[in-house]
C-alpha positions in Angstrom: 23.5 -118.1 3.5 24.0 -119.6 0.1 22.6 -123.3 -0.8 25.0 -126.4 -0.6 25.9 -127.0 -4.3 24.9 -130.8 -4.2 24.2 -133.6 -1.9 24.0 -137.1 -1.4 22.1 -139.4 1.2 22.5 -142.8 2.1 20.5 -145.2 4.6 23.0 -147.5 6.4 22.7 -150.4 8.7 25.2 -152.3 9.6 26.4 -155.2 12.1 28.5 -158.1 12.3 25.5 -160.6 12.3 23.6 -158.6 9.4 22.0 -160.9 6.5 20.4 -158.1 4.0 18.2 -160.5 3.0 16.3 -160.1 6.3 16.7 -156.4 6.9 15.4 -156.2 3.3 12.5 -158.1 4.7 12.0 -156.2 7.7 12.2 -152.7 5.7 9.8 -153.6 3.0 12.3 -152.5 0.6 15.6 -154.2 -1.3 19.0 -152.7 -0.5 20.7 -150.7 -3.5 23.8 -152.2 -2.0 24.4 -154.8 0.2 26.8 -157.2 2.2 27.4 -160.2 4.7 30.2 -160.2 6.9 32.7 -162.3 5.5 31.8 -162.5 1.6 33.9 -161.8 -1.5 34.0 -158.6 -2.7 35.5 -157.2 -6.1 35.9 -153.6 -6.4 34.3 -152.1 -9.3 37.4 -150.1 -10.6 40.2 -152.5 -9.4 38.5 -155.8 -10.1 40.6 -156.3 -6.4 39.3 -158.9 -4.4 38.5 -158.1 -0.5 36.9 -160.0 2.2 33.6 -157.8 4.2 34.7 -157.0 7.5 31.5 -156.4 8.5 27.7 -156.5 7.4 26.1 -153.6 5.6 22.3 -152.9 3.9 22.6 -149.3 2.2 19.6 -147.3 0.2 20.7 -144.5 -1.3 18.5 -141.8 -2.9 19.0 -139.7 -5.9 21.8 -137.1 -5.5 20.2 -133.4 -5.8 21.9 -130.4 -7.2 21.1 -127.8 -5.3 21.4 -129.7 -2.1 18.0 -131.0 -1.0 18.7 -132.8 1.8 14.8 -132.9 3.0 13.7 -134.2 0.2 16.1 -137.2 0.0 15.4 -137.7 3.7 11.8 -138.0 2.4 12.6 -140.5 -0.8 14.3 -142.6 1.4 12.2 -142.8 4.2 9.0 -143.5 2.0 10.2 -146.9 0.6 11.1 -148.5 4.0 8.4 -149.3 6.4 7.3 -146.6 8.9 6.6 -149.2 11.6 8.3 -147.9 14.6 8.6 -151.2 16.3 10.3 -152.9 13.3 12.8 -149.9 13.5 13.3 -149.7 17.6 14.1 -154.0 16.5 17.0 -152.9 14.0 18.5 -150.3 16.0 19.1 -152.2 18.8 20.6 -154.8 17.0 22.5 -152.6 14.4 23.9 -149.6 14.2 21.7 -147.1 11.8 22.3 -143.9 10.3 21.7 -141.7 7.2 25.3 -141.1 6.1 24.7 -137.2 4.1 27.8 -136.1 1.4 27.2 -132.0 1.3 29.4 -130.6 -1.2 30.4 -126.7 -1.2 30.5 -124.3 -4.6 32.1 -121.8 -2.8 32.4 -120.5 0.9 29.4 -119.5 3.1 27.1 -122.2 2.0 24.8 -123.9 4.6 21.7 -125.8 5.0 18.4 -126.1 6.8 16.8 -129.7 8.0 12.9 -129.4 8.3 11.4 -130.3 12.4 9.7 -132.7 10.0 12.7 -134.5 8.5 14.6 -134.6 11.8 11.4 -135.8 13.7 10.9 -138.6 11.4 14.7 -139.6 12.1 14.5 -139.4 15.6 11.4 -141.7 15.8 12.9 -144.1 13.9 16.5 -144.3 15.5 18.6 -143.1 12.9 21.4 -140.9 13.6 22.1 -137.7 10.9 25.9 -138.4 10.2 27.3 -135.4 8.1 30.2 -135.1 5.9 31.4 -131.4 4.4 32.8 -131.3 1.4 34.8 -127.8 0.6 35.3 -126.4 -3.3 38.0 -127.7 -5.1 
């Protein structure tokens, strides 16, 4: 089995009463990119203006080329608390998960998680939500 060509991770919370001020707070950590519910936004391309339909705190971590999905697991995870309490708090107030972009070179290609990686996931609440991404 062949390595994924590249990957990307991101962190997401989200929830209609979500202020990212206070999940930053909570998580030790500011967002890379955040939103309230209801506020303003202007696409960075467009310049079109659209209303948040809901609240969202993302983190991303560096893309890696070949994928590296462990390691980004790790980069993310150590600049938010590990304070499992503060983490059973968000997830039952948000929904939380670690939104992964694999993308394919060719056919074949796969990927292994560590116990490690998925055991630190677990604890914490956040779902492993996958999106493949064929050649072009």
């Amino acid at each position: 089995m062949g390595h994924m060509q590249r990957s990307a991770a991101t962190l997401r919370i989200v929830g209609d009463d979500l202020i990212p001020a206070e999940v930053s707070s909570l998580l030790g950590c500011a967002s890379t990119t955040a939103q309230k519910k209801g506020e303003v936004l202007i696409g960075k391309k467009t310049g079109t203006e659209r209303i948040a339909r809901i609240g969202m705190w993302r983190l991303q971590s560096t893309d890696r080329e070949p994928e590296n999905l462990d390691g980004q697991i790790e980069e993310i995870l150590d600049k938010v608390t590990g304070d499992i309490e503060t983490w059973k708090a968000l997830t039952r107030r948000f929904r939380v998960d670690l939104f992964c972009g694999l993308f394919m070179c060719g056919g074949n290609e796969g990927l292994a998680i560590s116990p490690s990686a998925l055991f630190a996931l677990g604890q914490r609440g956040i779902e492993l939500a996958l999106d493949v991404y064929g050649p072009e």
